[in-house]
C-alpha positions in Angstrom: 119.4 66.6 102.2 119.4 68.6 98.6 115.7 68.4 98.8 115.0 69.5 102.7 117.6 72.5 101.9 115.4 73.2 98.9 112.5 72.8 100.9 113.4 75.3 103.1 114.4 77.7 100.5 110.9 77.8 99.0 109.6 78.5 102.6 111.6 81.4 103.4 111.0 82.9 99.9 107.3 82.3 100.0 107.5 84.1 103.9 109.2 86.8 102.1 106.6 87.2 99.4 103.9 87.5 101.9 105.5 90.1 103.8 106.5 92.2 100.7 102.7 91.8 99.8 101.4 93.4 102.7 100.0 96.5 102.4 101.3 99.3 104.7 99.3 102.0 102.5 95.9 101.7 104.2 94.0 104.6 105.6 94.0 105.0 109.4 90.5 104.9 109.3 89.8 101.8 107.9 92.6 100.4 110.6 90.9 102.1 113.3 87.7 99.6 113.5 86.3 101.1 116.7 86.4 104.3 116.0 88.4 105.2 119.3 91.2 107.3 117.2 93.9 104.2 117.7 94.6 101.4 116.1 95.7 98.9 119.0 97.5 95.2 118.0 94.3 93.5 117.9 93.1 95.6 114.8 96.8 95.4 113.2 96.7 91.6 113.5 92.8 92.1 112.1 94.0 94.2 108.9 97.5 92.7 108.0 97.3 89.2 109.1 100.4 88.5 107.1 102.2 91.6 108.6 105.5 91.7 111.3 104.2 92.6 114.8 107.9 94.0 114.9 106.6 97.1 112.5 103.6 98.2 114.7 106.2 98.2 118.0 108.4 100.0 115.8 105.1 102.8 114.5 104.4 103.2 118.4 106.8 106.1 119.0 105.4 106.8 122.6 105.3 102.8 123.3 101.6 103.2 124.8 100.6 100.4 123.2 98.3 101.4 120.0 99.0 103.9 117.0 97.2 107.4 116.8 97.0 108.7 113.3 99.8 110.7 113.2 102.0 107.2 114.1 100.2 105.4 111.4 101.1 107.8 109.0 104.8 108.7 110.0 105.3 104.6 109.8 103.3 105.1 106.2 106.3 107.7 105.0 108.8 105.4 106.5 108.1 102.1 104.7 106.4 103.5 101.5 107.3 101.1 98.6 106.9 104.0 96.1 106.5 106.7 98.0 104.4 108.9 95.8 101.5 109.7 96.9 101.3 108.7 100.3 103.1 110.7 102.6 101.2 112.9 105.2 99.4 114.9 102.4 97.3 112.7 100.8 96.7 110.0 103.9 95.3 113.1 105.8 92.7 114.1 103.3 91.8 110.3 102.4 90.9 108.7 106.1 88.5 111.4 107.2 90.2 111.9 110.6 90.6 115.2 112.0 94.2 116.3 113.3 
């Protein structure tokens, strides 16, 4: 019993590493694959295997189903580990999408 509860301990915390590691901080247009100006599930999934479908539901403020640039980025400001550096201001002028 020590061993399966120890077991599961290791899961969880290695789950919890993975998630931590994901990256949030990517540019919208390297998330956008097909160019259309949204990034829909499929290319979440595609870019952050690792990541919580929960967090994309969550970026979709108008629920249509896929993030526009400014979502992506308003998510970015949100969940910034550090926080310098990659608010509105600099993902805007990295990513090469127009407003």
């Amino acid at each position: 019993m020590k061993h399966l509860f120890l077991a599961g301990l290791i899961v969880l915390g290695l789950a919890a590493t993975a998630q931590a590691q994901t990256d949030y901080q990517a540019h919208f247009g390297d998330l956008d694959t097909n160019g259309d100006g949204k990034m829909d599930m499929s290319e979440y999934a595609g870019h952050f295997p690792q990541g919580d479908p929960g967090f994309f539901t969550e970026a979709d403020a108008d629920k249509d189903g896929a993030l526009d640039h400014d979502e992506w980025h308003d998510f970015k400001e949100k969940h910034a580990a550090g926080g310098a550096g990659h608010g509105h201001g600099a993902g805007h002028a990295d990513d090469g999408k127009s407003q």
